[in-house]
C-alpha positions as MATLAB code, in Angstrom:
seq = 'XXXXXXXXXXXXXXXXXXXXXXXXXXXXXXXXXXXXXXXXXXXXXXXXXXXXXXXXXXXXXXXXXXXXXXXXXXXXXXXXXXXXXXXXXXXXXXXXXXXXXXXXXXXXXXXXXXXXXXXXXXXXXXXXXXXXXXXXXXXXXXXXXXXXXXXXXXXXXXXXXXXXXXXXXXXXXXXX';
ca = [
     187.947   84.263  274.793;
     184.831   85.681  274.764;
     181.272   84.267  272.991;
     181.677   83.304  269.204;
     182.625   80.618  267.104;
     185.637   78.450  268.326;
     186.509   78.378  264.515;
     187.029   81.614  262.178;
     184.930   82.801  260.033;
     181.955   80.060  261.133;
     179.398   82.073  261.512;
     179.569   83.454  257.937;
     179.827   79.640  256.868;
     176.709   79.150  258.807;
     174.724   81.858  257.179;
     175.525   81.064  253.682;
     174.710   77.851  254.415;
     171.174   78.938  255.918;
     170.522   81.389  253.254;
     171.111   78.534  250.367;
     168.648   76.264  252.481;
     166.031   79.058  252.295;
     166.593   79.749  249.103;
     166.734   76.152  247.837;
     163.283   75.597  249.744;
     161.658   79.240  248.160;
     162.891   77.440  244.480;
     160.995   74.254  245.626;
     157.830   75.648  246.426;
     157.959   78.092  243.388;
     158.467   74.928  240.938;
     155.367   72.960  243.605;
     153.110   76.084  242.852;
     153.948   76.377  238.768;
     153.629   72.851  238.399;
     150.413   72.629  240.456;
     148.836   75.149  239.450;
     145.357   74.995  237.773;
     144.659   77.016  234.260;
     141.329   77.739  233.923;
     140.590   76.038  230.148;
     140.119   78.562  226.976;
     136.860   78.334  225.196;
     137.119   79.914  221.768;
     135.203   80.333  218.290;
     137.351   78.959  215.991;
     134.646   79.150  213.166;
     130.914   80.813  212.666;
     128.918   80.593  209.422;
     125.433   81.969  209.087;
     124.585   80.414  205.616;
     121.663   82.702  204.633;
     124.593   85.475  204.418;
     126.720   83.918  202.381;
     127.097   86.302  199.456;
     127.968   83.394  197.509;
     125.100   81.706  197.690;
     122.613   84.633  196.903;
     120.944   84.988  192.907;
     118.259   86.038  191.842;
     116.604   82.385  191.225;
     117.129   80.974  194.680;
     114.916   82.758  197.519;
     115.573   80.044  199.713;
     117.019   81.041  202.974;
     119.073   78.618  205.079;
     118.302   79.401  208.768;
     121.384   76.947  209.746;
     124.321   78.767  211.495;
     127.533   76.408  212.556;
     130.013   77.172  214.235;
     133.566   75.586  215.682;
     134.118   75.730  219.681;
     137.958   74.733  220.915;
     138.194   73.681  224.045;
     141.645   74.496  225.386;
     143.456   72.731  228.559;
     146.551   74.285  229.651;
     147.446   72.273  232.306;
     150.297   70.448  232.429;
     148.833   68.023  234.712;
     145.355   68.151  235.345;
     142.219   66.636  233.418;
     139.215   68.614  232.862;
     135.478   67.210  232.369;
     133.188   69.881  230.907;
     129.591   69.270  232.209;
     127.370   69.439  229.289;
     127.629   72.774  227.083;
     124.752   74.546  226.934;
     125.349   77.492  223.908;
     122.843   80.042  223.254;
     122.837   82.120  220.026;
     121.418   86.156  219.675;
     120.684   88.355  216.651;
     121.572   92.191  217.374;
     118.619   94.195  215.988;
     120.891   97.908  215.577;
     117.705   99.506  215.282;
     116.432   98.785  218.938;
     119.422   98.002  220.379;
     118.382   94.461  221.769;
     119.613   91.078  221.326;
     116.655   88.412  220.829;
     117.407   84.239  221.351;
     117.381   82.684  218.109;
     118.798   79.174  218.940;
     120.351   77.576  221.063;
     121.727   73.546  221.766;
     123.169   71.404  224.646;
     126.767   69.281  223.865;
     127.218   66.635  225.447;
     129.320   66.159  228.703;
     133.050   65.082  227.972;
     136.599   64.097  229.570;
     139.871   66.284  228.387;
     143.663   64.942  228.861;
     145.876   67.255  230.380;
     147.579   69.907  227.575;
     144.882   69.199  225.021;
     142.608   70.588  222.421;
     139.118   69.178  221.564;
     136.793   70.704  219.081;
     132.768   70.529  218.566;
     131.294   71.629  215.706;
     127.521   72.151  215.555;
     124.854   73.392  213.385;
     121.750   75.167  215.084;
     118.967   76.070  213.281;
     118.070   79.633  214.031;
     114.486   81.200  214.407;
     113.162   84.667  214.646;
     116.200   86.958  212.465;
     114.645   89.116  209.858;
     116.999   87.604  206.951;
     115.674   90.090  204.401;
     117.102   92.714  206.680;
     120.361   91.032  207.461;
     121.041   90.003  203.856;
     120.303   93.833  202.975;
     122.479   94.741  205.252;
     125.483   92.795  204.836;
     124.920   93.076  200.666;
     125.806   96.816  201.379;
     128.988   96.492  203.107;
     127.312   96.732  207.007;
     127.863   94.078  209.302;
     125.216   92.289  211.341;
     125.707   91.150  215.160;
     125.065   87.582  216.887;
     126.428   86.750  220.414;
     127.275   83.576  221.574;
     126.964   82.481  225.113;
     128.953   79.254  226.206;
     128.037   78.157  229.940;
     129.085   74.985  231.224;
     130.722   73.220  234.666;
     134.036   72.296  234.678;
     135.841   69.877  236.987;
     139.477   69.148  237.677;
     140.467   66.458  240.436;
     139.535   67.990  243.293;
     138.624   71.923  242.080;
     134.854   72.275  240.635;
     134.653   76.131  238.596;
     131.355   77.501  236.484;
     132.510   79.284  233.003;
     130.211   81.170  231.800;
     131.598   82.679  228.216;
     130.168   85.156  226.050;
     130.819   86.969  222.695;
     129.915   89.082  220.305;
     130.171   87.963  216.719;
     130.717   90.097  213.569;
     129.440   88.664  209.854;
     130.510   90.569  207.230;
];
């Protein structure tokens, strides 16, 4: 008879069944590279107080100015199954002065190195005490409805298993 399957329709048996092996190996390695995958972790502000401009805290009897800001960094992991340790944090802290256009240090503090499970959140809250913000001018400008401007940087080494990443993180802060 001439070349060609001995049986009927075999060859279209025999590429269905080769296209279902491809595809069935395609799905494999798509689950592989989802599941594997490393997320680079979130690092977010969850909460910033400067206490000298708390309006609730200003009177005309206290002229005491708390330098202190705090603030609230999450750490967020995303992996589903990798565990992260974050080098220590090093966060520095700015002051916007709007009428140069210039940020200027005004603090800044070191956390301590730490371990992270897989698909976790860990929090840090610290307290810095500031130097160098003209307060007067802040408080003045806040007490008339303006907004002053701090930045946060967040830089720090992360590691997974066998993946080492820098994350450097920075932000601009509004107080009202």
């Amino acid at each position: 008879m001439g070349s060609g399957c001995a049986i009927t329709g075999c060859c279209a048996y025999c590429a269905w069944k080769i296209l279902f092996w491809l595809l069935l190996i395609c799905f494999g390695f798509f689950l592989h590279w989802i599941w594997f995958r490393t997320y680079v972790p979130s690092i977010s502000i969850e909460m910033f107080e400067v206490r000298a401009l708390d309006k609730t805290s200003y009177g005309t009897s206290n002229n005491f100015i708390d330098p202190t800001i705090t603030f609230d960094l999450r750490f967020k992991n995303e992996n589903l199954n990798e565990d992260i340790f974050y080098d220590d944090v090093k966060v520095n802290l700015y002051y916007y002065h709007a009428s140069i256009s210039t940020y200027s240090p005004i603090g800044n503090i070191s956390i301590p190195a730490f371990y992270q499970g897989f698909n976790k959140k860990a929090h840090r809250v610290e307290s810095i005490p500031s130097y160098g913000v003209p307060w007067e001018i802040a408080k003045f400008e806040v007490l008339n409805g303006s907004t002053t401007t701090f930045r946060v940087d967040v830089h720090t080494r992360i590691r997974f298993k066998s993946l080492v990443l820098r994350r450097p993180v920075g932000r601009d802060i509004q107080s009202e």
